[in-house]
N, CA, C and O of each residue as an XYZ file, in Angstrom:
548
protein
N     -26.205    105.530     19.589
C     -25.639    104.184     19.674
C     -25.047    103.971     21.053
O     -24.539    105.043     21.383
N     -24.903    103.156     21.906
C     -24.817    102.544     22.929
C     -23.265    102.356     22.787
O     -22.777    101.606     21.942
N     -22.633    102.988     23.551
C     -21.362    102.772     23.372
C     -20.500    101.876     24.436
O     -19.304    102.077     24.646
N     -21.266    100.870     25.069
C     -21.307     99.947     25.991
C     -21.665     98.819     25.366
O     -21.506     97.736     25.929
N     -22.221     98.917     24.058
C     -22.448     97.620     22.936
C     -21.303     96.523     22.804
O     -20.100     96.777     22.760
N     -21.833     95.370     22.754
C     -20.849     94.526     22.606
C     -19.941     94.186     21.196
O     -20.461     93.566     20.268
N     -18.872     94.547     21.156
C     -18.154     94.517     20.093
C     -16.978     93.222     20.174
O     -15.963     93.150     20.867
N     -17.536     92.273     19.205
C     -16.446     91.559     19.087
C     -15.349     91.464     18.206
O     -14.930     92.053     17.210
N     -14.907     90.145     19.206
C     -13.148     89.719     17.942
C     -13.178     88.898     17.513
O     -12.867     87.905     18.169
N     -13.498     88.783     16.388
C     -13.709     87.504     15.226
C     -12.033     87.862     14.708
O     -11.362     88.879     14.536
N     -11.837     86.392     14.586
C     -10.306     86.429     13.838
C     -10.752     85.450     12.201
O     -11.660     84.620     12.163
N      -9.969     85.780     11.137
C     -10.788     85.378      9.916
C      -9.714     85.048      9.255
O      -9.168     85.996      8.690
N      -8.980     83.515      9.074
C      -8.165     82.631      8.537
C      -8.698     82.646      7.161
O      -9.708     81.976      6.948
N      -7.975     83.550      5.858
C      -7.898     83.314      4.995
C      -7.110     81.995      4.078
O      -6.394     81.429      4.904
N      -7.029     81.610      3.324
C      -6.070     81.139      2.294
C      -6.087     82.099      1.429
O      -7.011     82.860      1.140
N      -4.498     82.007      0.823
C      -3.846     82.878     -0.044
C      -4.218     83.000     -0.868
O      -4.445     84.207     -0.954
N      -4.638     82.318     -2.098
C      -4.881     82.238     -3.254
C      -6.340     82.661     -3.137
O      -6.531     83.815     -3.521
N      -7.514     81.951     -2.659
C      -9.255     82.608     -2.952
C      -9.261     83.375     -2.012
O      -8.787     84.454     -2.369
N      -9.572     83.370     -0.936
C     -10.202     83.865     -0.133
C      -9.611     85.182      0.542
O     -10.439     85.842      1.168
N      -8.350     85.648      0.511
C      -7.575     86.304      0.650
C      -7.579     87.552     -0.432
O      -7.590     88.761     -0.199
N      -7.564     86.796     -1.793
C      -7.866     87.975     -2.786
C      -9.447     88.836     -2.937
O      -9.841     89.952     -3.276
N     -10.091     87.382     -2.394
C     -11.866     87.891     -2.417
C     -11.765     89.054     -1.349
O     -12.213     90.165     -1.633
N     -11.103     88.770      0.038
C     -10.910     89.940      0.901
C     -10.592     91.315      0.860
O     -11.149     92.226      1.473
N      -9.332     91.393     -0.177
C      -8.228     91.915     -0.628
C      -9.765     92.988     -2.077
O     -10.028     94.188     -2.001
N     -10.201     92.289     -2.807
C     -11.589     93.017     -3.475
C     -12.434     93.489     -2.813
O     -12.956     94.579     -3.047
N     -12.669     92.861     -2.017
C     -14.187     93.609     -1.371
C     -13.350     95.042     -0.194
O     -13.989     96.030      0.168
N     -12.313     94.860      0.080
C     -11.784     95.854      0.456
C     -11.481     97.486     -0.635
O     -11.853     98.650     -0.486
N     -10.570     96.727     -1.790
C     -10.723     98.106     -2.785
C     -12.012     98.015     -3.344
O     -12.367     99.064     -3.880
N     -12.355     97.625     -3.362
C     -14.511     97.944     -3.382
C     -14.780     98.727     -2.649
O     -15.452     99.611     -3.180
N     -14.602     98.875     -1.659
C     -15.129     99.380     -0.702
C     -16.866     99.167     -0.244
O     -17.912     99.814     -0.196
N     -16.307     97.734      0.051
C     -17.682     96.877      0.717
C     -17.727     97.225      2.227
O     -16.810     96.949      3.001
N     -18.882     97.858      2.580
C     -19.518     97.722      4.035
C     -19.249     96.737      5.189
O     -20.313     96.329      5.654
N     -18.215     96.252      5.765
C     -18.435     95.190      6.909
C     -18.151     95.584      8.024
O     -17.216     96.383      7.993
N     -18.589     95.357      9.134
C     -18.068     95.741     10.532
C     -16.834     95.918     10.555
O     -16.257     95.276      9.678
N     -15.933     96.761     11.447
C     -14.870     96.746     11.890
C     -14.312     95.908     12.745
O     -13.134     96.060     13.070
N     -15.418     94.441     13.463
C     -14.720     93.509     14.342
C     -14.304     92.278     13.722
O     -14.801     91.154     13.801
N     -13.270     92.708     13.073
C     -12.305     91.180     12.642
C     -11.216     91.786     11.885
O     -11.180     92.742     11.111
N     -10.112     90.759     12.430
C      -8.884     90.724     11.314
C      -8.788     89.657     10.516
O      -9.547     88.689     10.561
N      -7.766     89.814      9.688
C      -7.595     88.833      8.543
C      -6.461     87.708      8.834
O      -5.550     88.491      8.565
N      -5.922     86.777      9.089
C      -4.548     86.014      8.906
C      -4.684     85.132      8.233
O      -5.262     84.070      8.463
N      -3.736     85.766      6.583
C      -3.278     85.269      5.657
C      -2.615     83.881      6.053
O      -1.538     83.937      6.648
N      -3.167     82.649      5.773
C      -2.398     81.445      5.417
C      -2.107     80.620      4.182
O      -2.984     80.390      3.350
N      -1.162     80.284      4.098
C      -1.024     79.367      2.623
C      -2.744     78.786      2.259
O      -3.312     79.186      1.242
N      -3.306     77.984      3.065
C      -4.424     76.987      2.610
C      -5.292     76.825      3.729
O      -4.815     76.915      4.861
N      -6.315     76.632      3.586
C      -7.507     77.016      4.967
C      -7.055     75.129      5.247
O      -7.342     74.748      6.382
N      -6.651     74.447      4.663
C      -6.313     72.932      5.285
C      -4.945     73.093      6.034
O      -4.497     72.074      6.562
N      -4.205     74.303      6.144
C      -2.918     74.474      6.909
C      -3.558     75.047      8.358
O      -2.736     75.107      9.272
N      -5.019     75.501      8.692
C      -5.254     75.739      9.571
C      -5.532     74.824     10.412
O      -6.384     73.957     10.215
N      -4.314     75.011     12.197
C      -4.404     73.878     12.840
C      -6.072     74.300     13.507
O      -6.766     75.313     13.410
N      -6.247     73.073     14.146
C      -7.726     73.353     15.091
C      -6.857     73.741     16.283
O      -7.349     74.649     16.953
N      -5.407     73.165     16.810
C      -4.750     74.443     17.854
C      -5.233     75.830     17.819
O      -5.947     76.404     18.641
N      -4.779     76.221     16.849
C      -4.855     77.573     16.785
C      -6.054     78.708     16.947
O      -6.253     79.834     17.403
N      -6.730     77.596     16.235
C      -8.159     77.940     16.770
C      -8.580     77.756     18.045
O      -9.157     78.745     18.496
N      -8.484     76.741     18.855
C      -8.966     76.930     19.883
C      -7.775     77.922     21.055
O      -8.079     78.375     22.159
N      -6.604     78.011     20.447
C      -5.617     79.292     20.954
C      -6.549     80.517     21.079
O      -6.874     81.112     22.106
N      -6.895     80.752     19.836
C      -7.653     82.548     19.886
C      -8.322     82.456     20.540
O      -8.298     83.355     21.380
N      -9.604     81.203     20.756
C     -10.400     81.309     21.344
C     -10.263     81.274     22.906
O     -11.210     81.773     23.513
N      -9.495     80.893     23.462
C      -8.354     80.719     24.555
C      -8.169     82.461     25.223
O      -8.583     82.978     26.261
N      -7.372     82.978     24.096
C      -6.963     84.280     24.498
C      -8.229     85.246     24.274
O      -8.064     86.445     24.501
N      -9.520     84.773     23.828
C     -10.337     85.517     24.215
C     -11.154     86.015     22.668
O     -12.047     86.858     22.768
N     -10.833     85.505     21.396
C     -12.047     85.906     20.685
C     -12.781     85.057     20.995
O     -12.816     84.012     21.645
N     -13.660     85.988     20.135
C     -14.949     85.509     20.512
C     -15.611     84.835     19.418
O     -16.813     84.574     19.413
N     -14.679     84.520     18.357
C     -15.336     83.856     16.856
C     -14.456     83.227     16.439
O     -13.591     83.155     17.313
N     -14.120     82.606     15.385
C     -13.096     82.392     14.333
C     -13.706     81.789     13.135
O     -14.402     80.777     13.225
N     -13.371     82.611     11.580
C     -13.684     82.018     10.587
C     -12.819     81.960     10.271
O     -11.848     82.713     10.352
N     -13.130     80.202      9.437
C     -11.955     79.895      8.198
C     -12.614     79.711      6.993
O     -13.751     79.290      6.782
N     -11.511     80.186      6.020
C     -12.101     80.973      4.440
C     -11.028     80.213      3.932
O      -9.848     80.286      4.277
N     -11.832     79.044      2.586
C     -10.466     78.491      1.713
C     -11.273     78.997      0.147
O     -12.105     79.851     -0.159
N     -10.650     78.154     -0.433
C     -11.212     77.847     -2.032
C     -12.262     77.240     -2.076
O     -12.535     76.631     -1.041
N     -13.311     77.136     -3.286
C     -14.140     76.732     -3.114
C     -13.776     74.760     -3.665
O     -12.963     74.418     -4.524
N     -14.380     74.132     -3.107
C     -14.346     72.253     -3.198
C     -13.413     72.099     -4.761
O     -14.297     72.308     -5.592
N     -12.500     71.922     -5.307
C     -12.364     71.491     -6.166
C     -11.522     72.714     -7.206
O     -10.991     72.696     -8.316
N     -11.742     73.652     -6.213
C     -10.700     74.976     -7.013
C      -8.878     74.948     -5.872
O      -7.945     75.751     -5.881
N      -9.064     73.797     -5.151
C      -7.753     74.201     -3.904
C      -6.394     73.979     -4.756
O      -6.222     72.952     -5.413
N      -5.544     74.916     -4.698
C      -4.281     75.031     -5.104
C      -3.580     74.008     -4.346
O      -2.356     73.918     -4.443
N      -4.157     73.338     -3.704
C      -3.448     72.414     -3.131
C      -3.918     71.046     -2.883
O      -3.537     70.331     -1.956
N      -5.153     70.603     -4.183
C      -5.889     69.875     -4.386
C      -6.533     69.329     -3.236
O      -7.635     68.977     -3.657
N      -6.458     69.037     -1.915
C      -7.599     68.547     -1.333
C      -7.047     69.343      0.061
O      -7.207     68.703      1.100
N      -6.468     70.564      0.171
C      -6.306     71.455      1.611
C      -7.567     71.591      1.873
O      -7.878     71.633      3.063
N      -8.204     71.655      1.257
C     -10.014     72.704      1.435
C     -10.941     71.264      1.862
O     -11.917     71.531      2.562
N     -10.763     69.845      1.543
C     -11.460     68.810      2.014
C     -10.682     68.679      3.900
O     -11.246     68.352      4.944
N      -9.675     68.969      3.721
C      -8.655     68.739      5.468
C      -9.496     69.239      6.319
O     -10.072     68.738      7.284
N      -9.516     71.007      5.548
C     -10.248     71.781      6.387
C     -11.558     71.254      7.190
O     -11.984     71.210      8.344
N     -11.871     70.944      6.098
C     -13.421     70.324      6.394
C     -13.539     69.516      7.521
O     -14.303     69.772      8.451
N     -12.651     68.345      7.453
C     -12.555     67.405      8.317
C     -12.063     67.901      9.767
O     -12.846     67.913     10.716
N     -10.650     68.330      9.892
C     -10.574     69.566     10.781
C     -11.717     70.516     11.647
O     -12.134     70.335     12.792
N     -12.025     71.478     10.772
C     -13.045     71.791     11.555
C     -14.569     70.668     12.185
O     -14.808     70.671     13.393
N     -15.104     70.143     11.596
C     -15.997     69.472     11.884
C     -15.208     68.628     13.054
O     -16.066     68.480     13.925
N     -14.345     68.184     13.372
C     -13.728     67.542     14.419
C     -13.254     68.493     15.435
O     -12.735     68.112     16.485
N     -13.407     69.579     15.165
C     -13.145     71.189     16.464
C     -14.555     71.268     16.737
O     -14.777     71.169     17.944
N     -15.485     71.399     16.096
C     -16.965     71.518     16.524
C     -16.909     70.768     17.177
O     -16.518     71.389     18.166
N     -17.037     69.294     17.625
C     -17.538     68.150     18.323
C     -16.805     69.008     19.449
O     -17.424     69.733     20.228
N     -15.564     68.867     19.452
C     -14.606     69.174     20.227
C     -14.997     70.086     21.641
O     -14.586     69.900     22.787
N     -16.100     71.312     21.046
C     -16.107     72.806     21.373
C     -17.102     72.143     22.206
O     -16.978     72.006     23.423
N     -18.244     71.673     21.412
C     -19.486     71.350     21.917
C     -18.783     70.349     23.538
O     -19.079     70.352     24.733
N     -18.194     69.924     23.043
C     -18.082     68.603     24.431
C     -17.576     69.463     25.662
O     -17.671     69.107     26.836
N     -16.987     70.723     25.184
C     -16.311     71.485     26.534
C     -17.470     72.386     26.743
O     -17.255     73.221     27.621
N     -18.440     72.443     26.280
C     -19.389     73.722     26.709
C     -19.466     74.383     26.019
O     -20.353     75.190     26.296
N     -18.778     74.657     24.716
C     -18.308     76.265     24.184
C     -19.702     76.194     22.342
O     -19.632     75.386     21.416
N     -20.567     77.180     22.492
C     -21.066     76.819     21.417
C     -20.158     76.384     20.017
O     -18.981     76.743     20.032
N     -20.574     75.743     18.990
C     -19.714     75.639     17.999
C     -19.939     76.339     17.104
O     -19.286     76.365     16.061
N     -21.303     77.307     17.471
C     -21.101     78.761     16.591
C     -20.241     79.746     16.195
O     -20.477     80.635     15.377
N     -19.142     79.535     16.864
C     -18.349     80.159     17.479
C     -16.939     79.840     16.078
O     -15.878     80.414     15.834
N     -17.349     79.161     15.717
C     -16.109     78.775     14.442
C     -17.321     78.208     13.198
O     -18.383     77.588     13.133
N     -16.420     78.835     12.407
C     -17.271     78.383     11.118
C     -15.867     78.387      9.863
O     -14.789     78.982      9.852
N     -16.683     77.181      8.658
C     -15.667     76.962      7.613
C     -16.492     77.697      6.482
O     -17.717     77.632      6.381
N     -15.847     78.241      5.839
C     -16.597     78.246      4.571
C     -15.985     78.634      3.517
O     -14.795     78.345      3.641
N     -16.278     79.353      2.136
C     -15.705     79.186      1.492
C     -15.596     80.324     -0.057
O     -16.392     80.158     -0.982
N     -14.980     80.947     -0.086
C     -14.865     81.858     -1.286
C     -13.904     82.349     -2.038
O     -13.034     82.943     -1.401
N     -13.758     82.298     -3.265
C     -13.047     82.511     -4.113
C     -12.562     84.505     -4.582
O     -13.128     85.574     -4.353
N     -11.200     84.101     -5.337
C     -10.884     85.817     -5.439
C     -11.594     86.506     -6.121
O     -11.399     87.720     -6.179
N     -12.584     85.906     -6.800
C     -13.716     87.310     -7.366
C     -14.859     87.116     -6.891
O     -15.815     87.032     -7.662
N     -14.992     87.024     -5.803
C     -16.639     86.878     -5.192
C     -16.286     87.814     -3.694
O     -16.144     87.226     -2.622
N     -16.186     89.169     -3.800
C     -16.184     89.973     -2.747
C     -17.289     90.366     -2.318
O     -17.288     91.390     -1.635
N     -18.229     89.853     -2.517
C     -19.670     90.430     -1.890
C     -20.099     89.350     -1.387
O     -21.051     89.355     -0.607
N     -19.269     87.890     -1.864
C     -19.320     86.367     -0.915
C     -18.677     87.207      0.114
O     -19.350     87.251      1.144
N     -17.695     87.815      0.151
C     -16.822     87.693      1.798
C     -17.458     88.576      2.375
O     -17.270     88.630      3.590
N     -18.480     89.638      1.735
C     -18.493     90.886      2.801
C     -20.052     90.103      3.555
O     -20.406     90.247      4.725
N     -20.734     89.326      2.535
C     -21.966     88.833      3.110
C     -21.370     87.527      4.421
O     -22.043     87.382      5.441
N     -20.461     86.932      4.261
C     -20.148     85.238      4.923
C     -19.527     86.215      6.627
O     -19.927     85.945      7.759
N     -18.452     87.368      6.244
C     -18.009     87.887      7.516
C     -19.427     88.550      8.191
O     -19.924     88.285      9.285
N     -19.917     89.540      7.115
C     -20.961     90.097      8.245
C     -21.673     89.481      8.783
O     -21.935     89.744      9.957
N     -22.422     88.129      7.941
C     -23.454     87.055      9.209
C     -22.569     86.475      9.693
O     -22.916     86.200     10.842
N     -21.310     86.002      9.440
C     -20.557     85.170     11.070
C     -20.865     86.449     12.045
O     -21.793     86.445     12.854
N     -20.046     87.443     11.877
C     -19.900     88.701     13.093
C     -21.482     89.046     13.682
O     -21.469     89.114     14.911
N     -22.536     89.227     13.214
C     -24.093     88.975     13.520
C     -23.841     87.670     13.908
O     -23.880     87.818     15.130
N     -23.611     86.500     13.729
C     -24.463     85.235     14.753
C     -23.321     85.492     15.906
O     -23.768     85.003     16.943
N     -22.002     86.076     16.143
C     -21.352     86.034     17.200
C     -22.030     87.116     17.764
O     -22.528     86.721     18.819
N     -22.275     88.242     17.575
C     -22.915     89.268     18.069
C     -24.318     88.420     19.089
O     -24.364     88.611     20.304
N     -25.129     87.717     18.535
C     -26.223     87.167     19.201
C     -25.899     86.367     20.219
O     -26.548     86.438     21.263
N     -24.650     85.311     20.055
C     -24.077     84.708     20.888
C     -23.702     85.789     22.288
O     -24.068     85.673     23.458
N     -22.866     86.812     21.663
C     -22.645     87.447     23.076
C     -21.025     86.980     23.289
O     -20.429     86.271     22.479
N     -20.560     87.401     24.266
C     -18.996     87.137     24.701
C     -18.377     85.794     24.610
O     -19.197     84.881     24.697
N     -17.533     85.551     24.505
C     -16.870     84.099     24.314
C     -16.965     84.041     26.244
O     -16.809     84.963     27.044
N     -17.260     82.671     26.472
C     -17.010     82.415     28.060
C     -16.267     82.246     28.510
O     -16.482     82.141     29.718
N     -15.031     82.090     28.160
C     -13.781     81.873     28.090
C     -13.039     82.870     28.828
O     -12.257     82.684     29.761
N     -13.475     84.216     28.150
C     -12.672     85.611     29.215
C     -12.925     85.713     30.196
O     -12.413     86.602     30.876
């Protein structure tokens, strides 16, 4: 293995309630996923600012997923529609500065679907992998 390989930093905005526990399973599972990403636990993937996102991406990851409930399961009845809107308004955003909008993705899984999170992280971390470095650093 090439130990000059490009390894990225995907940062991976859970919500508390689904997506966090789906994490939290596929971990005592002991599901297969790369080692390039952390987790930050938030109340509701609709509490995630698009600041913040474009912060990490700022300081240099090279990805960011956000993980809520699935449409109609949100503990916070429409956080998971915000999101939506939110991100899709950071895409335009990314695209208009240059920055692919591959580069952030929304999506969506619940606390017993840990083989949703280990499959949704490993192809984000593969399409950032293809992408290559954030341009940013």
């Amino acid at each position: 293995m090439d130990t000059n390989a490009f390894k990225p930093k995907v940062l991976v905005f859970t919500c508390n309630w689904c997506s966090y526990a789906g994490a939290d399973l596929a971990g005592v599972s002991r599901l297969q996923i790369k080692p390039y990403f952390r987790v930050i636990r938030t109340m509701c993937s609709g509490r995630v600012n698009p600041e913040l996102v474009l912060e990490a991406l700022a300081k240099g990851a090279d990805g960011v997923l956000v993980l809520g409930c699935h449409l109609g399961d949100c503990h916070y009845i429409t956080g998971n529609h915000r999101a939506i809107k939110r991100m899709a308004m950071l895409r335009k955003l990314l695209e208009h500065f240059g920055i692919s909008s591959l580069r952030v993705k929304l999506d969506f899984v619940s606390a017993g679907e840990a083989q949703r999170f280990q499959s949704v992280v490993s192809n984000f971390i593969d399409g950032i992998i293809a992408l290559g470095p954030n341009p940013l650093k």
